[in-house]
Z-matrix of the N, CA and C atoms (Angstrom, degrees):
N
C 1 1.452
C 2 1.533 1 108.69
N 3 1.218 2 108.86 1 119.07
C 4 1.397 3 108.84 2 169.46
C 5 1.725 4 137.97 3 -38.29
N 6 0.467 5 103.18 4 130.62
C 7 2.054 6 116.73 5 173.95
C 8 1.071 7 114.58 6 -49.71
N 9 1.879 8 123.63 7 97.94
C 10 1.920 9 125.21 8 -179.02
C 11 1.545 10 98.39 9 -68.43
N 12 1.328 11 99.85 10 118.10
C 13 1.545 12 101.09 11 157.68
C 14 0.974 13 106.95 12 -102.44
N 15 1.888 14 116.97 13 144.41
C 16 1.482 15 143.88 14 170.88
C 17 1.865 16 104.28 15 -89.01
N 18 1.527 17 100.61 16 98.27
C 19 1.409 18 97.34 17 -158.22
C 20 2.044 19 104.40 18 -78.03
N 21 1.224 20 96.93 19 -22.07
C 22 1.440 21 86.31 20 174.72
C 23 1.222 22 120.03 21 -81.40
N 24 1.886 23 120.53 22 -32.59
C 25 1.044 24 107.87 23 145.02
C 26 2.021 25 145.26 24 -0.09
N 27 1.671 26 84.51 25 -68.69
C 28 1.397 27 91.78 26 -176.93
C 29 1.123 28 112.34 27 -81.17
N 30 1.643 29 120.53 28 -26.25
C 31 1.244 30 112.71 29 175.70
C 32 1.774 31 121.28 30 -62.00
N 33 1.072 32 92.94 31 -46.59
C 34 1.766 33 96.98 32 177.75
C 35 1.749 34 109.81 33 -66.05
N 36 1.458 35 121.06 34 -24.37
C 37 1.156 36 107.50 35 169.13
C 38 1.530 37 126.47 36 -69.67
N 39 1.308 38 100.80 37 -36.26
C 40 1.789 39 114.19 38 171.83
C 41 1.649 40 97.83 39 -64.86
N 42 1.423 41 121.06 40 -42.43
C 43 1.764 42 112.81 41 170.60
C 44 1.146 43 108.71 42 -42.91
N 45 1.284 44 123.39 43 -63.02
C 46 1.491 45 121.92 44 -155.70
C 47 1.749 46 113.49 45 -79.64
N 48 1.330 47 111.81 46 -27.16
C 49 1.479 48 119.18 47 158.53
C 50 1.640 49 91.84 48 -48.75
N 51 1.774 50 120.22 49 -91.15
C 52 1.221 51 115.85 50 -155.84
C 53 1.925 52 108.61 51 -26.55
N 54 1.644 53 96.11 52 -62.89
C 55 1.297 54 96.42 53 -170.06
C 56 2.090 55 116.87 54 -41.60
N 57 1.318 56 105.36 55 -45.71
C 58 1.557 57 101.86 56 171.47
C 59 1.229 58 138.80 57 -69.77
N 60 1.613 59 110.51 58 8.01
C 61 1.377 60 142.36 59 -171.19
C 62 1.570 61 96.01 60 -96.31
N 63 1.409 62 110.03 61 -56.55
C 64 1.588 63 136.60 62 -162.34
C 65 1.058 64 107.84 63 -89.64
N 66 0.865 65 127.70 64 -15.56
C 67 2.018 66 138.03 65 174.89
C 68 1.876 67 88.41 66 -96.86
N 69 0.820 68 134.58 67 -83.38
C 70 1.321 69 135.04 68 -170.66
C 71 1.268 70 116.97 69 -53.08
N 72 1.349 71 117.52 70 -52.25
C 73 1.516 72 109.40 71 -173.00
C 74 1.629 73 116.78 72 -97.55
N 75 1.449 74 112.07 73 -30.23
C 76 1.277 75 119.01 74 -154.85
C 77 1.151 76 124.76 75 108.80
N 78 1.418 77 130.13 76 129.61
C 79 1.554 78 133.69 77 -164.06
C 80 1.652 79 94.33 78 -61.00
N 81 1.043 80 136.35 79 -38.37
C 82 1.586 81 128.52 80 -174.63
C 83 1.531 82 104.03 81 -56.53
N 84 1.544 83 120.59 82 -34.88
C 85 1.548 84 107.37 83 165.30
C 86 1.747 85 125.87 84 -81.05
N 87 1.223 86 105.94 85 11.56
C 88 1.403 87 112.61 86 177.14
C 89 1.876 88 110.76 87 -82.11
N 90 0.953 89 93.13 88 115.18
C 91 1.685 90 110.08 89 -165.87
C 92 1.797 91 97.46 90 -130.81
N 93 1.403 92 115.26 91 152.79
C 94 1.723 93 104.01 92 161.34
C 95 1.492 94 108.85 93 -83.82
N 96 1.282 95 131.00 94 -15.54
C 97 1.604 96 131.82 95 150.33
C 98 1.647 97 110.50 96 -28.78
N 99 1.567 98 93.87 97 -75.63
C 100 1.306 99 110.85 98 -171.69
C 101 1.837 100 122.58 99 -55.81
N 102 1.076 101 89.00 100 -45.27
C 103 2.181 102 111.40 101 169.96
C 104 1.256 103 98.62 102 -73.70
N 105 1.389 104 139.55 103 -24.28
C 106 1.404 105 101.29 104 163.10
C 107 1.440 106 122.83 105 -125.06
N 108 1.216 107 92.41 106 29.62
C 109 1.509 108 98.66 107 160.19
C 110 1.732 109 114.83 108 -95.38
N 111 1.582 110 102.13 109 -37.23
C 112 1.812 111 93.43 110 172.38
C 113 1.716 112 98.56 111 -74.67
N 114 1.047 113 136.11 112 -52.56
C 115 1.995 114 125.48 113 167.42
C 116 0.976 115 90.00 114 -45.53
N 117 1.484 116 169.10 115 44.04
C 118 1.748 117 132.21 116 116.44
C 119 1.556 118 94.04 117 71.48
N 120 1.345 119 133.98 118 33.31
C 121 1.387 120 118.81 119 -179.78
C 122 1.898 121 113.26 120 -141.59
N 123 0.890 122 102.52 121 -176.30
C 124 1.436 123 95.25 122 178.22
C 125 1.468 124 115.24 123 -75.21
N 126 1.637 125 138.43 124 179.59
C 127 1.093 126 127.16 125 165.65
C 128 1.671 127 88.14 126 -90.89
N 129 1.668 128 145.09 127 -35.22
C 130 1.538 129 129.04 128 -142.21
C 131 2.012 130 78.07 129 -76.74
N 132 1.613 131 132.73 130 -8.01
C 133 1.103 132 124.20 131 -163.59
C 134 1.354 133 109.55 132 -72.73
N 135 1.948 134 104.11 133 -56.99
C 136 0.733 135 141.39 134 177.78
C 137 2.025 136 110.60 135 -41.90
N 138 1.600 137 109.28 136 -54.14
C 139 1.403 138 123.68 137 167.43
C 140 1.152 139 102.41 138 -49.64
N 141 1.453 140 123.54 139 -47.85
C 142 1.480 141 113.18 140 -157.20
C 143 1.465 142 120.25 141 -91.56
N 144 1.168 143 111.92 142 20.76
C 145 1.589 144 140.37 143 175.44
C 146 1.615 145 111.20 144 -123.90
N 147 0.992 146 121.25 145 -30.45
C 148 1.731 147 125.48 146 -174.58
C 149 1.338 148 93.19 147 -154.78
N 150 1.488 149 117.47 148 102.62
C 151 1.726 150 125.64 149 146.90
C 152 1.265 151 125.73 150 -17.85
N 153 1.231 152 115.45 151 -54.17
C 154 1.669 153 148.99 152 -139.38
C 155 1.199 154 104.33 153 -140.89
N 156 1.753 155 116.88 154 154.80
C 157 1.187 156 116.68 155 166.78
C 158 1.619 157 111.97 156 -86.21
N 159 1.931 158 130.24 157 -24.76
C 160 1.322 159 124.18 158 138.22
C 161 1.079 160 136.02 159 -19.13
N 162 1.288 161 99.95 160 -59.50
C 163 1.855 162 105.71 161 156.48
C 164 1.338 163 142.13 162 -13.06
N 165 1.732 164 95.31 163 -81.66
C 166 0.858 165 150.50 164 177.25
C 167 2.083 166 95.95 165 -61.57
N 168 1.337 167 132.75 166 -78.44
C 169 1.314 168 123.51 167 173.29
C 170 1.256 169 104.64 168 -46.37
N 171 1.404 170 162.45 169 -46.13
C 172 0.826 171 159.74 170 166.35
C 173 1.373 172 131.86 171 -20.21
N 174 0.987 173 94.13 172 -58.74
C 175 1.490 174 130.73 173 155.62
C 176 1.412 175 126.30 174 -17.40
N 177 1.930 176 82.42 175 -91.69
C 178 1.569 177 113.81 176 163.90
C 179 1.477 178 133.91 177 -49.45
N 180 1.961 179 105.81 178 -36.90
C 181 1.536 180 114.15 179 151.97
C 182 1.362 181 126.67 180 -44.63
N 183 1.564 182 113.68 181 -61.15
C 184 1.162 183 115.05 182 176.27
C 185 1.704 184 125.48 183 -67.04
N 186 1.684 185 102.65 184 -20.52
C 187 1.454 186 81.26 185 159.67
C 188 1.777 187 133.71 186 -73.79
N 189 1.618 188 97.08 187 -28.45
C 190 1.347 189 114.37 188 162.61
C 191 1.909 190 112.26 189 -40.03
N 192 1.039 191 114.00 190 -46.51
C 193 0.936 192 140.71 191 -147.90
C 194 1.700 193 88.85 192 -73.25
N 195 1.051 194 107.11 193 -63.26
C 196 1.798 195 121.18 194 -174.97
C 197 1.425 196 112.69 195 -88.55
N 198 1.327 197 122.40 196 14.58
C 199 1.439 198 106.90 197 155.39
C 200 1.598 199 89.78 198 -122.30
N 201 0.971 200 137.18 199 3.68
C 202 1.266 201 128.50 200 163.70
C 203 2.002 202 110.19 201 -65.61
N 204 1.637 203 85.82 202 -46.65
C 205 1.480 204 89.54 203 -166.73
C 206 1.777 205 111.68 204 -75.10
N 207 1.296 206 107.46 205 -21.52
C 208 1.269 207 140.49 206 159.19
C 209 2.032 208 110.13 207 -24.21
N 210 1.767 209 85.39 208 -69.58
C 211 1.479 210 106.97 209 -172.36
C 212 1.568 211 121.28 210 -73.84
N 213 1.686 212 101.26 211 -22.85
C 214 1.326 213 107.96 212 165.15
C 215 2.024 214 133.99 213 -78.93
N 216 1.641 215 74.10 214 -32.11
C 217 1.630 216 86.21 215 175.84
C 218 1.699 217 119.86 216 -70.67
N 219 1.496 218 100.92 217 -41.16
C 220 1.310 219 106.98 218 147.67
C 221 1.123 220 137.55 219 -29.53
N 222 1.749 221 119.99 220 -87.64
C 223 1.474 222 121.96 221 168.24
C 224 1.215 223 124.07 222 -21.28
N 225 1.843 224 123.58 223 -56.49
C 226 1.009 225 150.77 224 -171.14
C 227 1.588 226 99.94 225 -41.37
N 228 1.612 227 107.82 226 -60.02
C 229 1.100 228 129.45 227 -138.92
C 230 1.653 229 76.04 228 -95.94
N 231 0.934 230 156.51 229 34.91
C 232 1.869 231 159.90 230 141.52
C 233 1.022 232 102.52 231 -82.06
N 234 1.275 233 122.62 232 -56.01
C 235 1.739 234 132.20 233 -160.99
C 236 1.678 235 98.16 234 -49.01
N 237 1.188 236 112.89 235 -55.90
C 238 1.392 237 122.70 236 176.53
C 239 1.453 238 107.66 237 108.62
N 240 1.796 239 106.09 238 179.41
C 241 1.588 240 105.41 239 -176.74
C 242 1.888 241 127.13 240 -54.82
N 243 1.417 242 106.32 241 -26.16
C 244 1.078 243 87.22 242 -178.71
C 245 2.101 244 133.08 243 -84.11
N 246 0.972 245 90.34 244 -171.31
C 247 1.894 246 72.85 245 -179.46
C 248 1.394 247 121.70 246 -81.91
N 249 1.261 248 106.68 247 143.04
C 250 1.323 249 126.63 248 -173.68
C 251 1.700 250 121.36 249 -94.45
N 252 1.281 251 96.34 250 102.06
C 253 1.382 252 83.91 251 169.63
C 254 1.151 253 139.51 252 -41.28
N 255 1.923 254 133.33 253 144.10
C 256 1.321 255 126.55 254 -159.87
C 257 1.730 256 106.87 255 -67.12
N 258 1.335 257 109.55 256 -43.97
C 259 1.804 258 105.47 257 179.33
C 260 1.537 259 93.17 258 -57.57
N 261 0.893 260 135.55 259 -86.79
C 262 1.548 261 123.53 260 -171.41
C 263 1.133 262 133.09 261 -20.75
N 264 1.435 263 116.52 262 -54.95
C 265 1.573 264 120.00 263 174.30
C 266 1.725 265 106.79 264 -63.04
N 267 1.440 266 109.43 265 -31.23
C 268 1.698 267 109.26 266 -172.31
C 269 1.472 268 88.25 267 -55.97
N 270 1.409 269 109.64 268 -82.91
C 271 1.229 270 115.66 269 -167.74
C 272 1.711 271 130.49 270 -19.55
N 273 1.599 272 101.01 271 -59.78
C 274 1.798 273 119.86 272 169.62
C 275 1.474 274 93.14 273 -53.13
N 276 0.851 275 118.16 274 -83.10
C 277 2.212 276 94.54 275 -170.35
C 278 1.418 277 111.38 276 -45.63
N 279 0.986 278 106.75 277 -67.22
C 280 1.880 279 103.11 278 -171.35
C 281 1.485 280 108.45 279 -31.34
N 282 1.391 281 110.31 280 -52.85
C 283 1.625 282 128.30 281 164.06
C 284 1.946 283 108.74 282 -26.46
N 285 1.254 284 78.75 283 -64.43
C 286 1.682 285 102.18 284 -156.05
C 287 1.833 286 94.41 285 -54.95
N 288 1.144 287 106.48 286 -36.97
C 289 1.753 288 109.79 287 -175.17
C 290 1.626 289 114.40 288 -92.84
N 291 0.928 290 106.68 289 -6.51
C 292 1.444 291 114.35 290 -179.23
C 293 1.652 292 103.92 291 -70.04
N 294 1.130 293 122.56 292 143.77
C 295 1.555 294 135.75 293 170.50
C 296 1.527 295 105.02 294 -74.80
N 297 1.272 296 123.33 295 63.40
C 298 1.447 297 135.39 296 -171.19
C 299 1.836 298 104.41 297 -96.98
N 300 1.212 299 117.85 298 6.92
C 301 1.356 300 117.34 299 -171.85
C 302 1.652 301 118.08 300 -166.47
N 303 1.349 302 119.85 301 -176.04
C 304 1.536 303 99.45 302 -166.97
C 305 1.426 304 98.88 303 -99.41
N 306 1.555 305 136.12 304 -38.45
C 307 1.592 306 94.63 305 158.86
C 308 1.334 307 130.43 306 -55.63
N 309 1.506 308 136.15 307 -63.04
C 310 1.382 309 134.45 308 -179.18
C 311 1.525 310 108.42 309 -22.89
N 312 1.687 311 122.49 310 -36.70
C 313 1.406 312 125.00 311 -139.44
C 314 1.847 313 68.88 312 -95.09
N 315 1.025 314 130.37 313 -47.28
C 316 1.574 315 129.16 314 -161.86
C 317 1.835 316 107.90 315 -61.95
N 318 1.328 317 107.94 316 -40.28
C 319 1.668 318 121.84 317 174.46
C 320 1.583 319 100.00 318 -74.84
N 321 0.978 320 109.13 319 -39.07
C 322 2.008 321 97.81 320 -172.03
C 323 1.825 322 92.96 321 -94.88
N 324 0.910 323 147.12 322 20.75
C 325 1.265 324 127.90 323 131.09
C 326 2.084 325 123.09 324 -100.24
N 327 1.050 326 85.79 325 2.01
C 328 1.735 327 94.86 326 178.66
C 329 1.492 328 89.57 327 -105.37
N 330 1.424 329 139.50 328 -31.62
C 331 1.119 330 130.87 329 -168.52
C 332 1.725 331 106.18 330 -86.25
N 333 1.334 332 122.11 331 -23.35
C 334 1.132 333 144.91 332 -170.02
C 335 1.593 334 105.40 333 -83.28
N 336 1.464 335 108.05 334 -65.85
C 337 1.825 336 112.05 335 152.39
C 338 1.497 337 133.12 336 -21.21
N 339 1.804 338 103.02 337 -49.73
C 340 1.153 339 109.25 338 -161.93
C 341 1.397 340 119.45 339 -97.17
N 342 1.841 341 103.74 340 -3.18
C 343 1.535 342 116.75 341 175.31
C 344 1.797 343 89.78 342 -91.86
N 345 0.871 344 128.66 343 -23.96
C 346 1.479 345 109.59 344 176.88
C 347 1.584 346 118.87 345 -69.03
N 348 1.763 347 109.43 346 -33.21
C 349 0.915 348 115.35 347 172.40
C 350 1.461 349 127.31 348 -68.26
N 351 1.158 350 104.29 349 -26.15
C 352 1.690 351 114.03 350 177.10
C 353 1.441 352 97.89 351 -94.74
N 354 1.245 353 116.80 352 29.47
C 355 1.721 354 104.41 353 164.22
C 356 1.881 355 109.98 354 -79.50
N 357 1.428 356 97.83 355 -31.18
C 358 1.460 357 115.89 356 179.18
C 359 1.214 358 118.90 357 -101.12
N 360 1.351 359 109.99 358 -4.20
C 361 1.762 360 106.46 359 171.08
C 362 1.660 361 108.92 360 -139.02
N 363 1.282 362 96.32 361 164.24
C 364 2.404 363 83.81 362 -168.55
C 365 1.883 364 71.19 363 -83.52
N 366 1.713 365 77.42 364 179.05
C 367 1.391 366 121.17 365 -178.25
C 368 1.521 367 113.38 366 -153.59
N 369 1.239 368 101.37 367 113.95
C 370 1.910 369 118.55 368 -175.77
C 371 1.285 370 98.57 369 -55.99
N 372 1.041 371 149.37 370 116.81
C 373 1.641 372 139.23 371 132.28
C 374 1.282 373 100.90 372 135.90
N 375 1.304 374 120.82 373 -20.49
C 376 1.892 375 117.96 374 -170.25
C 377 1.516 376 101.74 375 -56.62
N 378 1.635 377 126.58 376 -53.28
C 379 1.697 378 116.48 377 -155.93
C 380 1.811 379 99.00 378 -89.81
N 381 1.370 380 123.68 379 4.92
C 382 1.201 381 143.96 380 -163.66
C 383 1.711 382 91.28 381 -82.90
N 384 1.003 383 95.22 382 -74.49
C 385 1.824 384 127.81 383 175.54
C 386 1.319 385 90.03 384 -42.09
N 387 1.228 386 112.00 385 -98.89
C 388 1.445 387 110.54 386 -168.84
C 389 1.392 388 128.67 387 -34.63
N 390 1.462 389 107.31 388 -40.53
C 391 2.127 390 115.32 389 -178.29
C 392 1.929 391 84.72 390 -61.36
N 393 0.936 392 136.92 391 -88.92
C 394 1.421 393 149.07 392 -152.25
C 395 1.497 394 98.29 393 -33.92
N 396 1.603 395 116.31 394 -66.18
C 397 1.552 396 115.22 395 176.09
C 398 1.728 397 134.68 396 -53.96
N 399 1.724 398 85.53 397 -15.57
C 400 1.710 399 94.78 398 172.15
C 401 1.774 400 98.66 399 -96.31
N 402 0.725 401 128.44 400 -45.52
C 403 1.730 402 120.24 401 167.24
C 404 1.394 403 120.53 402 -45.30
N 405 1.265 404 104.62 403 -44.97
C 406 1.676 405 100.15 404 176.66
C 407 1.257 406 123.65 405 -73.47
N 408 1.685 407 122.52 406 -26.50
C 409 0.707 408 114.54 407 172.71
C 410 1.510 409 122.61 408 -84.70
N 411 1.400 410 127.14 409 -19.63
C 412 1.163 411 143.21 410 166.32
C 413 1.053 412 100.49 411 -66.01
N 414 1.078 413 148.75 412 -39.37
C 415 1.753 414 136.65 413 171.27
C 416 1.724 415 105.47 414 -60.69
N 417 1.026 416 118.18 415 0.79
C 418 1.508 417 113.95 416 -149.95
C 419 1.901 418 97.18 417 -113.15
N 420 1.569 419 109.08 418 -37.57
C 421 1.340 420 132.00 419 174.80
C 422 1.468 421 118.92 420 -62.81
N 423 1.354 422 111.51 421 114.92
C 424 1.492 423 121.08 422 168.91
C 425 1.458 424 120.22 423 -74.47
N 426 1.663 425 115.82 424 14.94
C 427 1.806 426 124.84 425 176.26
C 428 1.567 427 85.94 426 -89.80
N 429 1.673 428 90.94 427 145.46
C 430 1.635 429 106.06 428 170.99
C 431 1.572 430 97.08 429 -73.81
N 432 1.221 431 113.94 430 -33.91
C 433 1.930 432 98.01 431 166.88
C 434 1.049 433 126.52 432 -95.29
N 435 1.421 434 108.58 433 56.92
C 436 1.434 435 110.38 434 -179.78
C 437 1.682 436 137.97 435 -29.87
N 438 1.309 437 95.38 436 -56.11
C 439 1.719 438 125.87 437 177.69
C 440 1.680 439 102.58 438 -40.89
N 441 1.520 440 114.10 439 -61.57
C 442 1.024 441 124.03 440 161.48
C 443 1.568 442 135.73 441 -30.66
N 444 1.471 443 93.73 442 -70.26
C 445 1.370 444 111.40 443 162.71
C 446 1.813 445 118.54 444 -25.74
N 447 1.437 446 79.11 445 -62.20
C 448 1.841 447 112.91 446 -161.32
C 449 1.752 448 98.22 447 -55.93
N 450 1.199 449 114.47 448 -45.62
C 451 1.426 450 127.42 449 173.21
C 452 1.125 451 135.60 450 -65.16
N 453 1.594 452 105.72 451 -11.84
C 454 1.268 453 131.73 452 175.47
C 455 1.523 454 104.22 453 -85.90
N 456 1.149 455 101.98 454 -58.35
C 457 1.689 456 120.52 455 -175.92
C 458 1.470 457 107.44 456 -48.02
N 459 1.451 458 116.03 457 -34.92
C 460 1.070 459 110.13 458 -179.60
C 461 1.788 460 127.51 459 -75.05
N 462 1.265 461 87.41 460 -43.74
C 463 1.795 462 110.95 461 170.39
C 464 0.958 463 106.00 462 -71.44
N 465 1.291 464 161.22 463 12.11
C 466 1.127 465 155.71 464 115.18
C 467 1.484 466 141.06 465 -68.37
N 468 1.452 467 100.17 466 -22.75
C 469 1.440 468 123.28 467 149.88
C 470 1.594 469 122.91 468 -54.36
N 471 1.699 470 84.46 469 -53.06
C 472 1.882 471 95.99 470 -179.38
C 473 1.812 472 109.66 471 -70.10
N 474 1.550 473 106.50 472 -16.85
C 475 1.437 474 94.09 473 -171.08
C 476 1.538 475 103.20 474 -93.26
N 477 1.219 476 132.97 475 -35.67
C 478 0.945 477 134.27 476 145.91
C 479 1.500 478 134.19 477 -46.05
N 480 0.872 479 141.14 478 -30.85
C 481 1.539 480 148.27 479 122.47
C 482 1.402 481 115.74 480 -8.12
N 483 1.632 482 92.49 481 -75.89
C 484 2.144 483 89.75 482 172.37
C 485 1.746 484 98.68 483 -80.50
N 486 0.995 485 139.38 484 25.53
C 487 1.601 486 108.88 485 167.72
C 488 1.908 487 95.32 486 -106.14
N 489 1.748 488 107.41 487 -18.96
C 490 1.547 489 99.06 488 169.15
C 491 1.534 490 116.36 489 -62.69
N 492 1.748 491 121.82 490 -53.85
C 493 0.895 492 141.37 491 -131.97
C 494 1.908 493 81.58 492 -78.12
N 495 1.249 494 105.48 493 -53.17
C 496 1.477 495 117.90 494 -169.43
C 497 2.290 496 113.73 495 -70.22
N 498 0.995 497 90.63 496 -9.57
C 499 1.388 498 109.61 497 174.15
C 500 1.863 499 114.75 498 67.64
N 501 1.332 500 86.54 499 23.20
C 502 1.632 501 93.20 500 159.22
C 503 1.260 502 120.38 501 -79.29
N 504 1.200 503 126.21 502 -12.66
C 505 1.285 504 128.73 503 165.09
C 506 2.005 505 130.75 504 -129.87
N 507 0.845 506 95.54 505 130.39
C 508 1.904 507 91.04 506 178.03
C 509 1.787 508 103.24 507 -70.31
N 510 0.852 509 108.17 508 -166.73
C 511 1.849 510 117.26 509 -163.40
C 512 1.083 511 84.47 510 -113.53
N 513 1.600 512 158.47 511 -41.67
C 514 1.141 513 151.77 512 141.94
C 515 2.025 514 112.44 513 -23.89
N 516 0.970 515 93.28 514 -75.50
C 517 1.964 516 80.90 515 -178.11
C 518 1.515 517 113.91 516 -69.07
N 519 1.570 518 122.36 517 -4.72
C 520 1.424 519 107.34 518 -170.22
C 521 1.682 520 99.29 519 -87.27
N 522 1.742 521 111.92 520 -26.15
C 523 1.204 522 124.87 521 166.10
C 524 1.147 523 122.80 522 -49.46
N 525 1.631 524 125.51 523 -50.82
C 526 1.356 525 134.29 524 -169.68
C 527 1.698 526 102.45 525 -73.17
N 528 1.216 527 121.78 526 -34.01
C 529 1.751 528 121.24 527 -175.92
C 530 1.234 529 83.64 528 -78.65
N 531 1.332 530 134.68 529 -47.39
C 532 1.809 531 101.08 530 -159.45
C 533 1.747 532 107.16 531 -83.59
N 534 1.188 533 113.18 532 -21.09
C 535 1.723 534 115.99 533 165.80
C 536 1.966 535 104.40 534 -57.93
N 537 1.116 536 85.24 535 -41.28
C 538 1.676 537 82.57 536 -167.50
C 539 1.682 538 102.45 537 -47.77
N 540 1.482 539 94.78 538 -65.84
C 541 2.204 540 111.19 539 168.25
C 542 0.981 541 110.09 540 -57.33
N 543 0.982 542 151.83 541 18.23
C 544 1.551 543 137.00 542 127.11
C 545 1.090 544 120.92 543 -119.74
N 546 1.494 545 116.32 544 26.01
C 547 1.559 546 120.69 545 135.05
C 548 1.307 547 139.20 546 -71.05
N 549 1.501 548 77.61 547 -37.88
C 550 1.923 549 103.88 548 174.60
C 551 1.587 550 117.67 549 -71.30
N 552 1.782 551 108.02 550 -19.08
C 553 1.475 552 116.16 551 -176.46
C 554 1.651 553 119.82 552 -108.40
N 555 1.754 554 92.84 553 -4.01
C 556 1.412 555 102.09 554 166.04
C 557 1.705 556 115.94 555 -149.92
N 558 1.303 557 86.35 556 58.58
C 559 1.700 558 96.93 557 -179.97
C 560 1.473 559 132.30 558 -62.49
């Protein structure tokens, strides 16, 4: 009797290879050579799950993508049933996406990789993601320019992001600058 394969299974295992390829080496060493040699698997395996190495990042974004959203829904879901104040909830996501730990720090440099890479190729869902997270949080802002605001909040997230990832900053000071900005936005 033939052998059930769990096809997403393998797919997410070849993800998480790519991702430990791309966290360690850098997406420029991401090869299906290379991904399936850290997966323990063949590369024709590796092909026969992702055509392409597009594919294949694709992939790996969107898994980025869902343990990110993962970590936010979470946090959220600490605060508990009752309502959350808007500085608070800002904060718990911004939190939640921040490279504050050694997975997060492993997804925000594969996630960081893979926006460079899509500088030269589109990417389904990136300005999708982003429009929704600047609305919510702009709904969340007591500035009559919210939108603004909200856009700020974000770019400062992202710059702080690479000053963790890059070790210009500890998770302690990247905390204290973004407490500081949302002092200034809810004074």
């Amino acid at each position: 009797m033939p052998k059930k394969v769990d096809h997403q299974e393998r797919r997410a295992l070849i993800a998480a290879a790519l991702m430990r390829v791309a966290a360690a080496r850098g997406l420029e060493a991401v090869s299906l050579r290379h991904v399936a040699a850290e997966a323990g698997v063949s590369a024709g395996m590796v092909q026969h799950y992702f055509a392409t190495k597009d594919e294949m990042m694709a992939f790996a974004m969107a898994v980025v993508r869902g343990r990110s959203q993962t970590r936010v829904t979470e946090s959220i879901a600490r605060l508990g049933a009752a309502p959350t104040p808007p500085r608070l909830l800002i904060r718990t996501i911004i939190t939640a996406l921040l490279p504050l730990d050694e997975q997060s720090s492993d997804n925000a440099r594969v996630a960081l990789a893979f926006l460079a890479y899509t500088a030269v190729r589109p990417a389904a869902g990136l300005r999708e993601d982003t429009t929704e997270l600047l609305s919510f949080i702009a709904d969340l802002l007591p500035s009559p320019d919210a939108g603004t605001a909200a856009g700020g909040l974000l770019a400062l997230m992202e710059g702080l992001g690479l000053y963790l990832v890059s070790g210009k900053y500890t998770a302690e000071q990247a905390l204290a600058v973004l407490d500081a900005h949302l002092d200034k936005l809810f004074p």
